[in-house]
PASEBA-1860 file (N, C-alpha, C; in nm, 3 decimals):
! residues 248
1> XXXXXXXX> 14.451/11.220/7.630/14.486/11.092/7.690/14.368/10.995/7.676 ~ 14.395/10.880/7.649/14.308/10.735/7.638/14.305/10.659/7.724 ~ 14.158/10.667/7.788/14.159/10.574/7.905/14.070/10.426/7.842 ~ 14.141/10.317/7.859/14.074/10.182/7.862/13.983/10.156/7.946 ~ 13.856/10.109/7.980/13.791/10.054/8.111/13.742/9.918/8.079 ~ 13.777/9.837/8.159/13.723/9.703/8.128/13.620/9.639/8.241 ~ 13.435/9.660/8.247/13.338/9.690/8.338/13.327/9.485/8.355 ~ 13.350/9.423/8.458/13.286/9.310/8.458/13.145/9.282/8.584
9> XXXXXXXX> 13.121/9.206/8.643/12.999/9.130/8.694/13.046/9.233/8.817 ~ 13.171/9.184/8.879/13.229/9.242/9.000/13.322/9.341/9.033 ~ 13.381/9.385/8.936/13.481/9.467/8.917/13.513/9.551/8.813 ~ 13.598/9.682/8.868/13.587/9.812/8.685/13.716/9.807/8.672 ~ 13.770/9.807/8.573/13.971/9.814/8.553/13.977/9.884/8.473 ~ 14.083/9.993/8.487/14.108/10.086/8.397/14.219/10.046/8.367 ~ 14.308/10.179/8.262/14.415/10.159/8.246/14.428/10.284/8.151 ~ 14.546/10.388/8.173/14.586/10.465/8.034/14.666/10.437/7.942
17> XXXXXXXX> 14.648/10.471/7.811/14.687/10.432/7.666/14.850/10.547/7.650 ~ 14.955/10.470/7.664/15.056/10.541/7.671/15.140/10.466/7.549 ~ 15.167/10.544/7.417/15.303/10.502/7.302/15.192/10.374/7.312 ~ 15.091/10.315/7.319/15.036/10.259/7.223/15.051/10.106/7.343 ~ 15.111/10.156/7.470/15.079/10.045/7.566/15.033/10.050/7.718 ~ 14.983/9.965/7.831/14.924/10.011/7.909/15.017/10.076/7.999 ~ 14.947/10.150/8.076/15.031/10.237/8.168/14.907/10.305/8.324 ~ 14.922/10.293/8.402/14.849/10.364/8.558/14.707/10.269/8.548
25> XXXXXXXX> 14.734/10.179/8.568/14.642/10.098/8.614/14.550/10.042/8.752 ~ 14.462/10.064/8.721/14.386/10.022/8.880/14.251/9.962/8.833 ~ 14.194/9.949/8.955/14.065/9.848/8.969/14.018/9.946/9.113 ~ 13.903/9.879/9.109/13.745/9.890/9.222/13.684/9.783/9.230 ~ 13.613/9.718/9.337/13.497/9.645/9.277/13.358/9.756/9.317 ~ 13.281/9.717/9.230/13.156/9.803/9.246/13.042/9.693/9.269 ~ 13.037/9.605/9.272/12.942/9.460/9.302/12.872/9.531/9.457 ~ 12.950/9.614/9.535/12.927/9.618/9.678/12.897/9.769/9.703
33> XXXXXXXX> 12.885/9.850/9.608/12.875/9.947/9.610/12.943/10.082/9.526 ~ 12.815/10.130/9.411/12.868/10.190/9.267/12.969/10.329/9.306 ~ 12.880/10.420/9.432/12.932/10.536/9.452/13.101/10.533/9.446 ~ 13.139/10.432/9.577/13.290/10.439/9.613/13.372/10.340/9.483 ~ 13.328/10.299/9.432/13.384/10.260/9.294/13.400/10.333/9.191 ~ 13.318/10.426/9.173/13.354/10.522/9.047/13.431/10.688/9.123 ~ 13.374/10.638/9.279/13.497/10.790/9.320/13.649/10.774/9.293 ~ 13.710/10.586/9.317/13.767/10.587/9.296/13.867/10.583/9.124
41> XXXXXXXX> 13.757/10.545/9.080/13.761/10.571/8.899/13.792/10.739/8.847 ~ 13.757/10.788/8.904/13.716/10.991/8.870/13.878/11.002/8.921 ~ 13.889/10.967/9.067/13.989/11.034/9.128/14.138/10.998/9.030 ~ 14.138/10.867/8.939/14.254/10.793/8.854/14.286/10.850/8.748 ~ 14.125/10.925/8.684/14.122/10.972/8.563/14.274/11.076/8.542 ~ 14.319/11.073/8.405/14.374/11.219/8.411/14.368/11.340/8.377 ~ 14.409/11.451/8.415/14.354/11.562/8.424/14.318/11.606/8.234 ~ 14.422/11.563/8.168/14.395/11.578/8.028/14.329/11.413/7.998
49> XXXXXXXX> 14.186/11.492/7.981/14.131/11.303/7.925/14.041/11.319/7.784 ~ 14.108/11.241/7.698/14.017/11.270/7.551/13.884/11.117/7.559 ~ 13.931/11.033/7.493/13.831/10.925/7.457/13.870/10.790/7.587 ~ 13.766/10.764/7.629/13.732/10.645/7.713/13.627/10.545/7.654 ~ 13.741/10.442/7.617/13.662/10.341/7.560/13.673/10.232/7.641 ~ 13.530/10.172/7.628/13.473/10.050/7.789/13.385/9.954/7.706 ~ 13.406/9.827/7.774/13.350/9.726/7.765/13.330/9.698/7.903 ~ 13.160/9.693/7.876/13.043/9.682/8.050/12.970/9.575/7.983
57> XXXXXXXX> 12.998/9.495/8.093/12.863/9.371/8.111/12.834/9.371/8.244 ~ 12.800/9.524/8.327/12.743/9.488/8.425/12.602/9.595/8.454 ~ 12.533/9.562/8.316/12.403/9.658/8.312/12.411/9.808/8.274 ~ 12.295/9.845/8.257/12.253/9.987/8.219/12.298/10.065/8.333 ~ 12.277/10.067/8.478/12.322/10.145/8.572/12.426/10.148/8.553 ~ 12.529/10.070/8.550/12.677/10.073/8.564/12.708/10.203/8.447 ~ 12.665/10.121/8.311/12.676/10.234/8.187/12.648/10.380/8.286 ~ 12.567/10.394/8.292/12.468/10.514/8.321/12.599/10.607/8.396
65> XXXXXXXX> 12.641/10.544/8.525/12.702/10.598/8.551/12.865/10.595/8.559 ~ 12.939/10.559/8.478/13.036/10.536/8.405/12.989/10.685/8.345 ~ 12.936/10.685/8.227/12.898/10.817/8.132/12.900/10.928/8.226 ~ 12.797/10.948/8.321/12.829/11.046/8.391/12.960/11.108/8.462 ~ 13.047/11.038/8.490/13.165/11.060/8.476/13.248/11.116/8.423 ~ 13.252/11.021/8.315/13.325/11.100/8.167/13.268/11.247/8.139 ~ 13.107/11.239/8.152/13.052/11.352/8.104/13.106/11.510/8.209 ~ 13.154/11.464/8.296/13.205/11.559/8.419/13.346/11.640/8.370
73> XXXXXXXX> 13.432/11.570/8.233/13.540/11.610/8.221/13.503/11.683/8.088 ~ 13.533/11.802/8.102/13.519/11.868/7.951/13.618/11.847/7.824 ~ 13.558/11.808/7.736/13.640/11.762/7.589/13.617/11.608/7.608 ~ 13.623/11.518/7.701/13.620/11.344/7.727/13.490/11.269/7.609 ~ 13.514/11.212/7.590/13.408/11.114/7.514/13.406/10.967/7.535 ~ 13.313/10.935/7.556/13.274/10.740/7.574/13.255/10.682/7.438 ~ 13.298/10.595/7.445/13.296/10.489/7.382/13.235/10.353/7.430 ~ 13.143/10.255/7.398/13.126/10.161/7.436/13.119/10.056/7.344
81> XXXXXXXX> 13.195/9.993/7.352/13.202/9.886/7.222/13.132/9.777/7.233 ~ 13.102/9.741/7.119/12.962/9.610/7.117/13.040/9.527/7.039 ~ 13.023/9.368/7.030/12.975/9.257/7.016/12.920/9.298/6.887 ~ 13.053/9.280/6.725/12.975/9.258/6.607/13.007/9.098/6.568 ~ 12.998/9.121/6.416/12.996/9.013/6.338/13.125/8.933/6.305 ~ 13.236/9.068/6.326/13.330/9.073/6.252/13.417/9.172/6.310 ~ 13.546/9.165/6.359/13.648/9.295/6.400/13.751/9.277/6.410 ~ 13.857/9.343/6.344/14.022/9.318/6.372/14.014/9.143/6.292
89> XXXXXXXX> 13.962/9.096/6.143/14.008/8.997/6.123/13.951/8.862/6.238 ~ 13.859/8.914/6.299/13.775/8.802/6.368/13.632/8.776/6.346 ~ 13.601/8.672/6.324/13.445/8.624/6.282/13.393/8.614/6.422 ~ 13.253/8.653/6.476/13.180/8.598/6.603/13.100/8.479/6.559 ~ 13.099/8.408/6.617/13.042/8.244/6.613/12.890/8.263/6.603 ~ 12.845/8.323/6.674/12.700/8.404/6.731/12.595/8.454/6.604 ~ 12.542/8.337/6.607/12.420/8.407/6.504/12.360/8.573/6.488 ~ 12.367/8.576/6.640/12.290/8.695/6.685/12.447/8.771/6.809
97> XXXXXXXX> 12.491/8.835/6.749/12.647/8.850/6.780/12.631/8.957/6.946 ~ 12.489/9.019/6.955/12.508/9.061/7.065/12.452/9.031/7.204 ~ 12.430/8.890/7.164/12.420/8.749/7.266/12.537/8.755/7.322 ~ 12.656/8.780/7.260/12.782/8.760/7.308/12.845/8.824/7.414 ~ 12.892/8.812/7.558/12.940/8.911/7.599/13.007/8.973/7.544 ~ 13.022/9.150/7.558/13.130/9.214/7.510/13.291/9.193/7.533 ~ 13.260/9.140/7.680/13.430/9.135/7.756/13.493/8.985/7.690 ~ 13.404/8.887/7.618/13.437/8.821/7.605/13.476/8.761/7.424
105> XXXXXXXX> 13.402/8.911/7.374/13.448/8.952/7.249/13.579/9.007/7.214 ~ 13.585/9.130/7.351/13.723/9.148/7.337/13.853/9.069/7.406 ~ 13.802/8.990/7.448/13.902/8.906/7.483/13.920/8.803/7.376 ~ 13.886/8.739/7.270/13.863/8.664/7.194/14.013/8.766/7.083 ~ 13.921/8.843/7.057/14.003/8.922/6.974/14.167/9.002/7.045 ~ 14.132/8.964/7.135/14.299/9.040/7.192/14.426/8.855/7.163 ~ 14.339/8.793/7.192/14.373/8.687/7.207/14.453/8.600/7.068 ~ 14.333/8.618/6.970/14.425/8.598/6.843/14.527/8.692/6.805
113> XXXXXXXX> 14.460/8.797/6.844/14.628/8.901/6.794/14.751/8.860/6.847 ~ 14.697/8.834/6.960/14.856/8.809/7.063/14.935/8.670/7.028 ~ 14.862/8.600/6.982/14.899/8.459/6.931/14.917/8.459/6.773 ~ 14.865/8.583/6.713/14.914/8.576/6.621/14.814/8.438/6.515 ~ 14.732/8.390/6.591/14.664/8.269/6.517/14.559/8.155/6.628 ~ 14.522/8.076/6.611/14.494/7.976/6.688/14.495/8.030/6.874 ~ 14.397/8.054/6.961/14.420/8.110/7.083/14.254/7.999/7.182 ~ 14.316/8.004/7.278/14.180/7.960/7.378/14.152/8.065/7.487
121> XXXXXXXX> 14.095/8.127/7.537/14.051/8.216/7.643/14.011/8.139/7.735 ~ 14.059/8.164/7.890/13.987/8.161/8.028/13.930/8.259/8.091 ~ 13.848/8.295/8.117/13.803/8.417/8.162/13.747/8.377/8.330 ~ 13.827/8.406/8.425/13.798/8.310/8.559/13.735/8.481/8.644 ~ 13.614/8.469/8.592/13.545/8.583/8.722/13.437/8.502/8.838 ~ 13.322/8.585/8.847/13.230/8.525/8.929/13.155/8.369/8.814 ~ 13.161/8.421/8.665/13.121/8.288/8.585/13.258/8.303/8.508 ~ 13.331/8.159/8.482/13.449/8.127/8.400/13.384/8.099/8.295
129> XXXXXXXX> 13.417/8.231/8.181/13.399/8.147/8.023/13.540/8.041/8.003 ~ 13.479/7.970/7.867/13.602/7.920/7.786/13.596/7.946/7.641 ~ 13.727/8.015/7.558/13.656/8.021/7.420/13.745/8.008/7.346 ~ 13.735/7.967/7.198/13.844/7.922/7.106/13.839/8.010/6.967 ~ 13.945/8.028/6.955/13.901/8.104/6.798/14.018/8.047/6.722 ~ 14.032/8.034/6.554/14.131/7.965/6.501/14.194/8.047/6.438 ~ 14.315/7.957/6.364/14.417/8.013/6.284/14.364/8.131/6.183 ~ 14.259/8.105/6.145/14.248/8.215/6.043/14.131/8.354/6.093
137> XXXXXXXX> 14.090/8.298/6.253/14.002/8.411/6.292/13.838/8.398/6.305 ~ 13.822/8.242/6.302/13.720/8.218/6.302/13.740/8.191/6.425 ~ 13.595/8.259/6.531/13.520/8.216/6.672/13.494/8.093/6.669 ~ 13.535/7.982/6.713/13.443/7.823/6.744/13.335/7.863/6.831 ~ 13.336/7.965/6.936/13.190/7.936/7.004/13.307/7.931/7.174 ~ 13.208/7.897/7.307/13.245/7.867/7.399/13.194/7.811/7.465 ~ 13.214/7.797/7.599/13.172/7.762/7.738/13.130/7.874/7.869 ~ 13.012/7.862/7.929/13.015/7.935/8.028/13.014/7.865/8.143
145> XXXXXXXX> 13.088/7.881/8.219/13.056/7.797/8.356/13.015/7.876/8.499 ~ 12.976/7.843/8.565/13.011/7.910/8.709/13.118/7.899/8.799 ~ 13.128/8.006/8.859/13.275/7.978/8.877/13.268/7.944/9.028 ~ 13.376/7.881/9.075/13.385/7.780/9.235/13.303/7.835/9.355 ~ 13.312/8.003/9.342/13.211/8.036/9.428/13.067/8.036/9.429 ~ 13.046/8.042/9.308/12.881/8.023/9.292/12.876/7.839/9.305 ~ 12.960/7.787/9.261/12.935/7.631/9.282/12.899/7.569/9.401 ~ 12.964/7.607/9.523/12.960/7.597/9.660/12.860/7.661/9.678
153> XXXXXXXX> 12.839/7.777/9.664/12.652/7.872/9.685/12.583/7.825/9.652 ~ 12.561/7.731/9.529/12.436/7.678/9.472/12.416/7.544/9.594 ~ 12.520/7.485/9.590/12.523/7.365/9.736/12.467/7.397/9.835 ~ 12.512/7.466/9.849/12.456/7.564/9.982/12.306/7.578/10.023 ~ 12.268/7.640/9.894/12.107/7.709/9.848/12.021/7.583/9.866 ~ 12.076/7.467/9.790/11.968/7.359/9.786/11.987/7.217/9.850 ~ 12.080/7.230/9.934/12.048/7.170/10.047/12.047/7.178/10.186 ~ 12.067/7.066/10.271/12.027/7.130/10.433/12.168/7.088/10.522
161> XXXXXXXX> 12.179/7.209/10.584/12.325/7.239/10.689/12.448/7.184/10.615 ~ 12.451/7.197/10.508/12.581/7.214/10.420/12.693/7.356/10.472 ~ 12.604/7.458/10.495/12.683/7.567/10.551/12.794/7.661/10.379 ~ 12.761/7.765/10.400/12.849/7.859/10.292/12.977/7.834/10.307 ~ 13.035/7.769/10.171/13.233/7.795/10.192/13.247/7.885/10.075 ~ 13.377/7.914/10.116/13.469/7.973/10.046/13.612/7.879/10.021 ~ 13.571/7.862/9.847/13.667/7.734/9.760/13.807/7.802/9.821 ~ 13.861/7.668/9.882/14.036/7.730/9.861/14.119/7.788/9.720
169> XXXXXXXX> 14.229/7.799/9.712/14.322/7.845/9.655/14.376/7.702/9.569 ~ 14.509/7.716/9.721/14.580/7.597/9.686/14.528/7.468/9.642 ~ 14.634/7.394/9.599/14.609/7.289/9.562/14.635/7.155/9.682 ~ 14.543/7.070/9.739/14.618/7.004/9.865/14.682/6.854/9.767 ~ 14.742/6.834/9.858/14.869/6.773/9.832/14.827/6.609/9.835 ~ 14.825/6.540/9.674/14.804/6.410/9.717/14.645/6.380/9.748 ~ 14.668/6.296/9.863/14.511/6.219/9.920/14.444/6.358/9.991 ~ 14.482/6.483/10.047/14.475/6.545/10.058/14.313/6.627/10.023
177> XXXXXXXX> 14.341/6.589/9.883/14.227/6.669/9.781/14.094/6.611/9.836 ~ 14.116/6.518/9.929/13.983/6.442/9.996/13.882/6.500/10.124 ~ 13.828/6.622/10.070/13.802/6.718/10.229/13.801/6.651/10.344 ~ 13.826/6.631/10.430/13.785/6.615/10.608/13.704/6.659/10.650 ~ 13.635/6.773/10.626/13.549/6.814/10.695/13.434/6.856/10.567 ~ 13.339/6.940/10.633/13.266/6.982/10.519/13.260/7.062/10.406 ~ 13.356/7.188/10.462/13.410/7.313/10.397/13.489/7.301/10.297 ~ 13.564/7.198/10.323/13.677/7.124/10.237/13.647/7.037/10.140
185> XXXXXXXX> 13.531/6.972/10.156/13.501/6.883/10.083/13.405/6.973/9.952 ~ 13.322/7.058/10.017/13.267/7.158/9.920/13.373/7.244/9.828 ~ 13.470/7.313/9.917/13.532/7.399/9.833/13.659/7.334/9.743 ~ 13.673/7.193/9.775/13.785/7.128/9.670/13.735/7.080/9.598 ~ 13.567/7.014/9.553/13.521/6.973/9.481/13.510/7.082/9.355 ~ 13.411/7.213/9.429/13.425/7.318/9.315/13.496/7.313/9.275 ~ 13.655/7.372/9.288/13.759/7.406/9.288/13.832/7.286/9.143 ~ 13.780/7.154/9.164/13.857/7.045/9.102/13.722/7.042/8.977
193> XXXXXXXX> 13.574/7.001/9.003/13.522/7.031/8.875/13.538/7.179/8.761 ~ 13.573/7.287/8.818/13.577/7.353/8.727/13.689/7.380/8.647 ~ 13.795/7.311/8.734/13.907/7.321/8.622/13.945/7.155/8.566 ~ 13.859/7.074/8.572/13.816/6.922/8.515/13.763/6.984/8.405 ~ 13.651/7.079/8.370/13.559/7.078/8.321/13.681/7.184/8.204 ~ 13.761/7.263/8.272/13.848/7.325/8.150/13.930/7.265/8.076 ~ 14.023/7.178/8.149/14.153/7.117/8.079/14.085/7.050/8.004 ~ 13.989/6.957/8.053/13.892/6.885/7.898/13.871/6.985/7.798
201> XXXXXXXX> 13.800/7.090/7.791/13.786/7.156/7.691/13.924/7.204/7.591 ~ 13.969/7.241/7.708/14.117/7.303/7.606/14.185/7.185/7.522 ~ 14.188/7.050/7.583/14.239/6.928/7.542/14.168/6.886/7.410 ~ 14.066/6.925/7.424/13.960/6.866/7.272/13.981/7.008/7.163 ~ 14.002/7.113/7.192/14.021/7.194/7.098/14.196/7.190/7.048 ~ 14.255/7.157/7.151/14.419/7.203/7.078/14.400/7.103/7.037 ~ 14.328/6.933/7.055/14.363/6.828/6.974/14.286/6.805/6.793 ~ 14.224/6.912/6.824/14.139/6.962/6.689/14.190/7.035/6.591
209> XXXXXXXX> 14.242/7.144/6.687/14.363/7.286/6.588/14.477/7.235/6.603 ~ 14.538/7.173/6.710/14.688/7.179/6.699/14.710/7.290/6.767 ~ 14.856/7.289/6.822/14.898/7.332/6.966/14.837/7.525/6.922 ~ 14.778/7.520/7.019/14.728/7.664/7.043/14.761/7.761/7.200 ~ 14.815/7.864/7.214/14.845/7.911/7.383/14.642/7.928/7.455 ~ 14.688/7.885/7.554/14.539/7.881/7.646/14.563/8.022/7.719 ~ 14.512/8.171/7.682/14.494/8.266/7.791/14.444/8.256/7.914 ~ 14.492/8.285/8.038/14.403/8.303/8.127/14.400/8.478/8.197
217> XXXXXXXX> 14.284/8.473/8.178/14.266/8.598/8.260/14.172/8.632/8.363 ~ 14.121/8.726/8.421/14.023/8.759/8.480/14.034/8.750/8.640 ~ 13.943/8.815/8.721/14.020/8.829/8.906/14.026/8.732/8.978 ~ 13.960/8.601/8.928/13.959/8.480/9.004/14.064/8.371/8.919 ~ 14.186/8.431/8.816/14.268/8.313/8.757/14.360/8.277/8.876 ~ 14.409/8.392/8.964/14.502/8.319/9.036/14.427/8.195/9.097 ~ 14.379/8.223/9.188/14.267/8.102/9.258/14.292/7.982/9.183 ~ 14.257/7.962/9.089/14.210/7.895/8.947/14.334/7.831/8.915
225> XXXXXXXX> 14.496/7.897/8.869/14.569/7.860/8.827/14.584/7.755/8.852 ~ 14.620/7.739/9.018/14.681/7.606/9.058/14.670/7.506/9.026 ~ 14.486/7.472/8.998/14.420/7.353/8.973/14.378/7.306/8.864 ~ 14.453/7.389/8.711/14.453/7.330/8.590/14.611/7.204/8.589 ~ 14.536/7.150/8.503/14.673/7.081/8.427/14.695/7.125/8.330 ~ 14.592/7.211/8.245/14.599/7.310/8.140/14.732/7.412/8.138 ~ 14.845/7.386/8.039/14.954/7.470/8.069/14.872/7.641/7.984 ~ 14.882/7.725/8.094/14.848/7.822/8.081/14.938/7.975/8.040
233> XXXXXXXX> 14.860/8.078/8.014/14.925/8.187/7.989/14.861/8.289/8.050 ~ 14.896/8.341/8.182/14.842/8.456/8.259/14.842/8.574/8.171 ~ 14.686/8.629/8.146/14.728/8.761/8.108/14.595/8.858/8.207 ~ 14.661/8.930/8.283/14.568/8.959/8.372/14.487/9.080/8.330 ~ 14.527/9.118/8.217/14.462/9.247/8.146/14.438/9.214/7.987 ~ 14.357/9.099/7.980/14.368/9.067/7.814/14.236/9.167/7.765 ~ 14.156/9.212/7.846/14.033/9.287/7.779/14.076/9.426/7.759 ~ 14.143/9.452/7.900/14.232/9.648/7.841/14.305/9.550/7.742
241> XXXXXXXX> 14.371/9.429/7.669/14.473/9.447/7.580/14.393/9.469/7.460 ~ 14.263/9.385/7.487/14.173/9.398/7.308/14.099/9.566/7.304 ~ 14.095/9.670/7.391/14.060/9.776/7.397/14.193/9.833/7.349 ~ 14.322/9.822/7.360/14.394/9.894/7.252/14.341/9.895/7.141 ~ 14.291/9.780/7.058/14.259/9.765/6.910/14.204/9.844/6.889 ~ 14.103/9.860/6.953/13.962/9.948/6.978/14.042/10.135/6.921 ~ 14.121/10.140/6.997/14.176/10.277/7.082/14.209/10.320/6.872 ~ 14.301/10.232/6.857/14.355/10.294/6.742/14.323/10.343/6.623
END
C-alpha cells in the first residue's frame, strides 16, 4: 500500500493510494506539538505499508521524524521528493530549483495536469503562495504572501494597544467591510488586502495566457474563499494530487 503525505508549516495530510486514486484520508497539525501528530499519523498508517512518498517544508525535525516512523514498519520505504528542473512535462522557473518550495512544486505540477494546460495555484496556509504555469508547462514564477493571520500579528508586533485578532471568515455585507471596532478593522483589512493582492495577480496572468482555472488549495482556502472575486477551483488536496504522479 502507498501512502501520500503532504508535510506543510502547520499541518501533515496523508492519504492512501487506492486504483490509482485517493482514499482514508486525514490530517494533524504538528505546529503545536510533533509527538501527538505523528501518533496520530502511525495509528492511520496501514497495516500492509510499502512506499511513503512526502513532500515536507517543515524542516529537518519534522523529516527526522516522519522517517522514523516509516522506519518502524517493516518492508515501508520513504520517499521525499525535491524541487527539480523539470518533472511530469513541467519546467521550474527557479534558477536554483531548490529555492522552490517542494509543496509548491507539487502543486504547480498537479495543477497543469489537471487542467490539462495553462493553471494558477493558491496555496492559502499560514503564507499564501500564488503561481502560474502555462500551456506548454512552463513555471512563470510566483508570489509569496503572508497570510491574514500573520498580517494582523505583524500589526500587532509593531504597534501600541492594537491588541491580537483573529481575521474573520465571512464576508460583511456592503458598508459593513468598515470595522467598528478595532478587531474588525484589523481582521477585514487583512482579510481584503490579501485577496486584493490575489485577484490582481490572477487578473494579469489569465489576461496574459488567456482563460486559465485558478486552483485553490491549502487549510486556510475556506477562510479565504469568500473574499476573492477570483472565480476559483477548490481543490483541498492538490499536493496528495501531484504525489500521485510521484507514486507511479
Amino acid at each position: 500500500m502507498t501512502v501520500l503525505v503532504d508535510i506543510g508549516n502547520t499541518r501533515i495530510k496523508w492519504a492512501t493510494l487506492e486504483a490509482g486514486a485517493l482514499a482514508h484520508r486525514g490530517s494533524a497539525v504538528h505546529r503545536d506539538g510533533l509527538d501527538a501528530a505523528f501518533a496520530a499519523f502511525a495509528a492511520a498508517l496501514p497495516k500492509s505499508l510499502g512506499r511513503v512518498i512526502a513532500a515536507n517544508v517543515a524542516g529537518e525535525a519534522v523529516a527526522a521524524r516522519l522517517a522514523k516512523v516509516v522506519a518502524a514498519r517493516p518492508g515501508a520505504s520513504l520517499e521525499l521528493v525535491a524541487t527539480t528542473a523539470e518533472r511530469f512535462g513541467v519546467r521550474c522557473a527557479y534558477r536554483d530549483p531548490s529555492r522552490l518550495g517542494v509543496d509548491r512544486w507539487v502543486a504547480i505540477v498537479a495543477a497543469h495536469h489537471a487542467a490539462s494546460g495553462a493553471a494558477c495555484v493558491i496555496d492559502a496556509g499560514t503564507a499564501v503562495t500564488f503561481d502560474a504555469v502555462d500551456a506548454g508547462g512552463a513555471h512563470l514564477g510566483g508570489l509569496i504572501l503572508p497570510g491574514a493571520v500573520l498580517l494582523a500579528a505583524a500589526l500587532d508586533k509593531n504597534t501600541s494597544d492594537i491588541g491580537a485578532t483573529a481575521p474573520v471568515a465571512d464576508v460583511p455585507r456592503g458598508l459593513e467591510l468598515l470595522g467598528r471596532n478595532t478587531a474588525a478593522a484589523v481582521g477585514n483589512a487583512a482579510r481584503l488586502a490579501l485577496a486584493a493582492a490575489l485577484d490582481r495577480a490572477a487578473a494579469r496572468v489569465t489576461e496574459a495566457l488567456g482563460p486559465a482555472p485558478v486552483y485553490l488549495t491549502g487549510g486556510d482556502a475556506p477562510a479565504l474563499a469568500p473574499w476573492l472575486e477570483t472565480r476559483v477551483e477548490p481543490r483541498a488536496d492538490l499536493v496528495l494530487e501531484g504525489l500521485k504522479l510521484f507514486a507511479a
